[in-house]
C-alpha positions, 0 to 999 in steps of 0.5 A: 482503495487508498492513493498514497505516497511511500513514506518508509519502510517498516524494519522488525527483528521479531514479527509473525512467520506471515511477513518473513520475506514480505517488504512493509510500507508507510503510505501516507494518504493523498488526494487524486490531486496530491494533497497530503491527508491525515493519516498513513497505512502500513501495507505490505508490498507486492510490486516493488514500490520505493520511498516517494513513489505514489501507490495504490493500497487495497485496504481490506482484508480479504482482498489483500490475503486474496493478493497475497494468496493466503487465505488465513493471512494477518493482513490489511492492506497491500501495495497493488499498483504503482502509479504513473500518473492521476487525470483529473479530467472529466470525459462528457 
């Protein structure tokens, strides 16, 4: 699972049949803290996340073609939870 925030949306007139209706996302990583990290994925989204929302990306594939119910899907990640909010603190 990737911690990320919505940076954008991915547009494209000619893409394959798999994404016709589906909303691309860039999520840029984050830690739990909220720090930036260095790289982003683009993810398909199943939950209705906006630019700035902090999400939850399933970055495997047959995990995301099993979200999205395709078991032949070109597919990596994809958007699963939007987040509300991180607790760092620990329960002894």
């Amino acid at each position: 699972m990737i911690l990320g925030v919505v940076a954008g949306e991915i547009t494209s007139t000619v893409n394959h049949p798999f994404y016709d209706g589906r909303k691309l996302l860039v999520v840029a990583r984050i830690d739990p803290s909220g720090t930036p990290l260095p790289d982003s994925v683009i993810a398909v989204d199943v939950v209705g996340a906006g630019v700035g929302e902090r999400v939850l990306v399933n970055d495997e594939g047959n995990g995301a073609r099993g979200v999205l119910r395709s078991p032949d899907g070109p597919v990596r990640s994809v958007v699963v939870a939007i987040v509300d909010a991180v607790d760092l603190t620990t329960r002894d």
